[in-house]
C-alpha positions in Angstrom: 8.1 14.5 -69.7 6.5 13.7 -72.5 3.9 10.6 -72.1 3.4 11.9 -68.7 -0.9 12.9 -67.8 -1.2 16.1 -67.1 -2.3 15.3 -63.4 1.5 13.7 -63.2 2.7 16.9 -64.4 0.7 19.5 -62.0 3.6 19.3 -59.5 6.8 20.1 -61.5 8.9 23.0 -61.9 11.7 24.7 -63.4 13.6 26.6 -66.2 12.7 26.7 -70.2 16.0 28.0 -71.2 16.9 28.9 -75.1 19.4 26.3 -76.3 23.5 26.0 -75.8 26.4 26.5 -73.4 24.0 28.2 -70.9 21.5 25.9 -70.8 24.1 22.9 -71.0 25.4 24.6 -67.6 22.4 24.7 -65.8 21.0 21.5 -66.5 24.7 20.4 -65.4 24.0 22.9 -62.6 20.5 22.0 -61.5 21.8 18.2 -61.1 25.0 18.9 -58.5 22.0 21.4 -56.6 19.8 18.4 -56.6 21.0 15.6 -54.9 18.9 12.9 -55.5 16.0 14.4 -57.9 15.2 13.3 -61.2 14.6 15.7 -64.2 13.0 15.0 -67.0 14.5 17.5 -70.3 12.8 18.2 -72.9 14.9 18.9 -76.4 12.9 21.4 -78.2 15.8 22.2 -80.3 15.7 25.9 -79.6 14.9 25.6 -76.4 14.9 22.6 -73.2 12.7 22.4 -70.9 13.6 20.9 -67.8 11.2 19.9 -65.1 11.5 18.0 -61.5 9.1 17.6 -58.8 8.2 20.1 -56.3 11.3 22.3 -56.1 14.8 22.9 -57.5 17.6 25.5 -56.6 20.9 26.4 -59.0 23.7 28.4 -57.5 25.9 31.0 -59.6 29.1 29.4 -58.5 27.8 26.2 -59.5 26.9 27.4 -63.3 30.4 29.3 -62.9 31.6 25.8 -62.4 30.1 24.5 -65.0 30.7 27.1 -67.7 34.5 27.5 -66.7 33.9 31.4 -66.1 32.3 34.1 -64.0 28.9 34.6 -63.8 26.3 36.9 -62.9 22.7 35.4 -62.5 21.2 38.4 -65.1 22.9 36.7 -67.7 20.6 33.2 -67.3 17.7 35.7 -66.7 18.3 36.7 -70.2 18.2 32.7 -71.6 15.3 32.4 -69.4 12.6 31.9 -71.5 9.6 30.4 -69.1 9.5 28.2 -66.4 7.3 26.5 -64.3 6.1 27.1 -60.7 7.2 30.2 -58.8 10.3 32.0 -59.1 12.8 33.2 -56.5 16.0 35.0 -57.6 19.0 36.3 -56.0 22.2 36.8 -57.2 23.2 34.2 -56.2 20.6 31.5 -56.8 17.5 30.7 -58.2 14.7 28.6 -56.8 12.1 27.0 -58.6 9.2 26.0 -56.4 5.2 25.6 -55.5 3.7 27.5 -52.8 1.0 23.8 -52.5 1.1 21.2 -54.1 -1.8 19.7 -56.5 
């Protein structure tokens, strides 16, 4: 997102994950979720940030999909580094989202 003002930015949401295959996956993930919404990634080299508007969701068996294994959602919690918004987790999803919008 970088460019973007900061009152473009008050609205967006989602994972800062360290980088590699898990963070690979999920952004893979977050996309076949998302129908339709645009992230923005940021390549921090150790770590992406990846932002959208409003609200995202990522399923396990999607990032299972992705990866090409099983998976627990503990094991992104673990490359979970920050995010933005709120947070919901179950095993499995997680939802990134605002309560209100700025």
């Amino acid at each position: 997102m970088a460019g973007k003002r900061d009152d473009e930015r008050k609205n967006s949401v989602g994972p800062v994950l360290r980088a590699g295959e898990m963070a690979d996956a999920v952004m893979q993930a977050l996309e076949e979720d998302n129908p339709g919404k645009e992230f923005v990634v940021q390549d921090h080299v150790a770590y992406l940030r990846i932002e959208t508007e409003g609200e995202c969701i990522v399923r396990r068996e999607t990032i299972e999909r992705a990866l090409g294994r099983p998976f627990k959602m503990p094991e992104l919690e673990v490359n979970l580094t920050s995010f933005s918004g709120r947070i919901e987790t179950t095993e499995d999803h997680m939802r990134f989202y605002l309560e209100k919008r700025l």
